[in-house]
C-alpha positions, -999 to +999 in steps of 0.1 A: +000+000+000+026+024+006+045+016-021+015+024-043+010+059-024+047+066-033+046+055-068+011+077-069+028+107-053+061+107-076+036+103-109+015+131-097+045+152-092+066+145-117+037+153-142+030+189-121+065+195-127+062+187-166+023+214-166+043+240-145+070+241-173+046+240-204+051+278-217+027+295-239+040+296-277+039+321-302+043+322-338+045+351-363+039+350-404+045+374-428+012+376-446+019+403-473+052+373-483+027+345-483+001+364-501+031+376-525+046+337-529+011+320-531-007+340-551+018+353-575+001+335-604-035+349-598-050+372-625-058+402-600-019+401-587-003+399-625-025+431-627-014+444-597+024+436-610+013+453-646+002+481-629+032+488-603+057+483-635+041+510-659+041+534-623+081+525-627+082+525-667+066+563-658+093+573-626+119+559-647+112+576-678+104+614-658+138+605-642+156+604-676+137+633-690+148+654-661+186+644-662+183+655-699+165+689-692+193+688-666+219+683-690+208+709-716+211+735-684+246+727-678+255+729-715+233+765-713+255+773-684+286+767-697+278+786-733+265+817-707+233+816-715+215+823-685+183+831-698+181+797-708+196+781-685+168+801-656+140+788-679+155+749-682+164+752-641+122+764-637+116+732-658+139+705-637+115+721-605+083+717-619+091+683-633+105+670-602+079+684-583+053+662-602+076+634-599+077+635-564+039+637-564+032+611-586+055+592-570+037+596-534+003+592-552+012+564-573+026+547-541-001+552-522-027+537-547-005+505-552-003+500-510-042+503-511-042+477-543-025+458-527-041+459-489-067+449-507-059+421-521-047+405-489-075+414-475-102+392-498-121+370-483-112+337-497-076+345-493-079+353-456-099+319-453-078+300-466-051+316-451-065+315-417-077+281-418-041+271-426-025+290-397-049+273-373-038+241-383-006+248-382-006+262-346-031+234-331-006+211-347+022+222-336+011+234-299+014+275-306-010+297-284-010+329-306+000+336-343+013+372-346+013+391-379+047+401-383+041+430-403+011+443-390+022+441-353+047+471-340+050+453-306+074+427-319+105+442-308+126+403-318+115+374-323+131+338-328+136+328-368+122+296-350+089+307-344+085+319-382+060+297-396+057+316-432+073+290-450+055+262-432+024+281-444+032+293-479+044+254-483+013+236-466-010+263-491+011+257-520+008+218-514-030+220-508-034+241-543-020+215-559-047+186-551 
């Protein structure tokens, strides 16, 4: 009988000691690289792709434009004609004035494209349905954002599950 108590008592305690150590687990995924790596085929990203490379066909060809108009002043300079060269310097302000705008406008409508796109509901489903799997499975309490959340001061690579996600979605596309 005592023997049994003993053998009861050491079980019970030695299985206290393993719950008292059991920490909570977290988890963080970077949703705007899984939406990036799992949907990069879609139809509404390739537009969204189209779209942000004539934005940087248009910087890129402003840019030139206004290294030319930038050039001409310089040559204007050097012959002394500042009449010329006032009129072409007014030009490289206005020019990358609009630039900048554009730019800053052109930015901000591909962020909201974008936003949006992560944000549709089948792609949060079956994004969301995945990451619950993933953290039931693998004993996680809480799966963090990692963009999203301005709290994360440092995490462990070890607790970034984006791969595990983009590969369990990419796998489950494939059936």
């Amino acid at each position: 009988m005592k023997k049994n108590i003993i053998f009861f008592l050491l079980i019970f305690s030695v299985s206290a000691g393993v719950w008292a150590q059991q920490l909570t687990r977290f988890a963080v995924v970077d949703l705007s690289r899984v939406y990036t790596s799992f949907f990069r085929d879609s139809r509404a990203v390739r537009e969204f792709e189209e779209r942000s490379a004539r934005v940087q066909k248009d910087i890129d060809r402003m840019t030139a434009e206004i290294q030319n108009i930038k050039r001409q002043q310089l040559e204007a300079e050097l012959q002394e004609d500042r009449e010329k060269a006032l009129r072409l310097e007014s030009d490289v302000y206005r020019k990358q004035e609009f630039l900048r705008e554009y730019y800053n406008l052109k930015k901000a409508e591909l962020e909201d494209q974008k936003r949006k796109l992560t944000q549709s509901e089948s792609f949060l489903e079956q994004v969301y349905a995945e990451i619950r799997y993933i953290a039931e499975s693998e004993g996680y309490s809480m799966v963090l954002n990692l963009k999203d959340n301005t709290g994360i001061l440092w995490y462990s690579p070890t607790v970034d599950i984006t791969d595990k996600l983009i590969q369990n979605l990419t796998d489950k596309a494939k059936r």
